[in-house]
Phi, psi and omega in degrees: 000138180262136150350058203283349154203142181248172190221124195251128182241138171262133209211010190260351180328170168230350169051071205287356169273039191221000216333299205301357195243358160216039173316333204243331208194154207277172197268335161269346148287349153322122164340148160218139143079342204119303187229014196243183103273157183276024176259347179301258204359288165309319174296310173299326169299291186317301179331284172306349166245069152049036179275078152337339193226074172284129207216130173239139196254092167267156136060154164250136192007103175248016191284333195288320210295331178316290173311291160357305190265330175045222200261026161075359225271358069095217185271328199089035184226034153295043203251167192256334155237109178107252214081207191213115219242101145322118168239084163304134174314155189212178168266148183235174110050278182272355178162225181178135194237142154298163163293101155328287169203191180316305155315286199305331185307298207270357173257010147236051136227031173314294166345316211273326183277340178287341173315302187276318180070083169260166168281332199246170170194120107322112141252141186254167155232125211283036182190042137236144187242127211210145179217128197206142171261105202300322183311287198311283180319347219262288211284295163339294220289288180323318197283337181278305181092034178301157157231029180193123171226164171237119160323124157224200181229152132294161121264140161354145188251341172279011177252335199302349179270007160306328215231154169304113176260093158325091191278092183249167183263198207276018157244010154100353174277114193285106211270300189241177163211134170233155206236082119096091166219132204343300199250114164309138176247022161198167180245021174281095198287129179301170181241356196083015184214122189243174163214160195226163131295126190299339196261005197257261161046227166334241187018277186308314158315308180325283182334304201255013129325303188270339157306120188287321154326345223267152107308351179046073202206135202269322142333285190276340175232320195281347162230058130286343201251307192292336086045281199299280178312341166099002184296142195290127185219143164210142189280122162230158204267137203261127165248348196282227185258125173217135164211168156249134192245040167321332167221182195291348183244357119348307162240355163281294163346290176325316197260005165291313196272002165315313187298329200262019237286287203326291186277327149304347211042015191245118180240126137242031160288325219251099221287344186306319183244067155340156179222105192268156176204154189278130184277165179281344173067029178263203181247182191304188181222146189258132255193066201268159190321147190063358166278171174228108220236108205218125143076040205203132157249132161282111203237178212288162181087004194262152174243121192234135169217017172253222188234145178209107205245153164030033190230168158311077183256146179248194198280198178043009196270167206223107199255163194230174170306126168126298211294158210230120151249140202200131154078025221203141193249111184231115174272174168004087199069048197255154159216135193236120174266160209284127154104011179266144190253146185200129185212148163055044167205182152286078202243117172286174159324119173087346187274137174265100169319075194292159177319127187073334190302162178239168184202086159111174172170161187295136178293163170302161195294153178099324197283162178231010211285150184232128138321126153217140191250124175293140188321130154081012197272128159241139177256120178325185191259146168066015175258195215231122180255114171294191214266347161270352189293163178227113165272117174242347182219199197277113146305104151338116168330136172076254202017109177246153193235110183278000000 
């Protein structure tokens, strides 16, 4: 039975602006929010728009993200026809290839989408946190009677040349496209997330395969080329929460703004659009007399018995007496010892925080610099981090880092 749209999430990036947070693990397995990962988000959009069927493209260290994803059960994506498909590059026949790009990701797994015959492919992307109803996008892409449509944002017009631009006329029909270009003729910034005809598509992939010259990258080449050729291409306009948490002050931001959902737009409260996740199985987290606890979510398992402000605790983390958390994203099995300050950063996983020691503090004024401490980093008793530093490896007691 076929499909009518299946959804391929690229999930293989390696996210070298994240460098101390993914060292260990791909950029869609990053902590997010408390309970999350930023691979919850897409996955939970599919669901939540009726998508059954998900082809996940890995990698670069996929092992966290692999285990992570289990049997989708989840996400609701256990299913016995369709689901949720880890797809790693593999060996064939003729040899065995990295993923090239973007393009080159999904057409070699051409094979995996005729399984279904879908009419329709979604592509997502595995490193944003976006909560979007694809079906509405759907319905747009069939109502144009398109055979490419693109997600976009407005944007800032003094941001716009960061980002891939989408130019259209008042029917949303898309004339040009520019790749961050000085001077922007538009502010539809793409979000990276498409939907195609599947024979459309296929064609174009086949095509730009056989090119040697090729980037193999749906930006630089596959929709220049649909451009080119004159294919019903269309903008549909995106209004909800979107960001890419591509760098360190960037996503540290994003989960700042978890605290604020009324003005930010990002609720993960908001039981109507869930955001599913493999939960931690711990026990609850605990709140002992005299600690202070302001403006933060805690998530199970955490024992907190120092102060904690405006900030992120994921589970198991253990802020101890004395110890000051303020502005600051601390995951999963962090233990922060008495007297310590930890601010305006970033703390992966597994690190132990020493007595007295500092770790971060608000930057001078004009900086955006975020502290960040890397998975499994132990910091001495008294040492020092600074608001810009990136720790990847153990600090020495007394030790300052700038």
């Amino acid at each position: 039975m076929a499909k009518e749209m299946i959804a391929m999430l690229l999930a293989g990036g390696q996210g070298s602006r994240l460098y101390a947070l993914t060292q260990k693990l791909a950029k869609p397995a990053v902590p997010f929010g408390g309970k999350y990962r930023i691979i919850d988000f897409p996955l939970s959009n599919c669901v939540n728009s009726g998508i059954d069927t998900v082809g996940i493209l890995t990698q670069y260290q996929p092992l966290v993200l692999n285990e992570y994803i289990g049997n989708g059960q989840p996400w609701d994506l256990d299913r016995l026809y369709g689901g949720v498909h880890v797809l790693p590059p593999y060996q064939k026949a003729s040899g065995s290839d990295w993923y090239k790009g973007t393009a080159n990701a999904i057409y070699q797994n051409i094979s995996f989408i005729d399984r279904y015959d879908p009419k329709y492919v979604i592509i997502l992307s595995g490193d944003q946190i976006c909560k979007q109803d694809y079906s509405d996008f759907l319905k747009f892409h069939k109502e144009k009677n398109a055979e490419f449509s693109v997600a976009v944002m407005e944007v800032p017009w003094d941001e716009a040349s960061r980002f891939g631009l989408m130019v259209a006329d008042e029917d949303d029909k898309i004339t040009e496209f520019q790749e961050k270009p000085k001077n922007p003729k538009s502010n539809l910034a793409s979000m990276g997330i498409y939907i195609f005809n599947w024979d459309i598509l296929r064609k174009y992939l086949e095509e730009d395969e056989a090119d040697p010259n090729s980037e193999n990258d749906f930006g630089n080449n596959i929709i220049p080329n649909l451009l080119r050729d004159g294919r019903k291409m269309y903008a549909y306009h995106f209004n909800g929460y979107w960001k890419d948490v591509g760098t360190i002050p960037s996503l540290w931001e994003a989960n700042m703004e978890v605290l604020d959902p009324e003005h930010s737009g990002i609720n993960l409260f908001d039981g109507h659009w869930k955001i599913y996740s493999r939960n931690s199985g711990m026990t609850a987290h605990k709140i002992s007399a005299g600690a202070v606890v302001e403006n933060s979510m805690v998530t199970d398992g955490c024992r907190i018995k120092g102060e904690v402000r405006h900030s992120i605790l994921f589970a198991g983390v253990k802020v101890e007496k004395g110890a000051v958390v303020e502005d600051a994203v601390i995951m999963g099995g962090t233990v922060i010892k008495a007297g310590a300050v930890v601010k305006h950063c970033i703390v992966a996983e597994n690190v132990t925080i020493g007595e007295h020691a500092v770790v971060g503090a608000m930057p001078f004024e004009g900086e955006n610099g975020v502290a960040t401490v890397a998975t499994g980093v132990v910091v001495g008793d008294g040492a020092k981090i600074g608001p810009n530093a990136m720790v990847d490896k153990n600090v020495e007691g007394g030790e300052e880092i700038c």
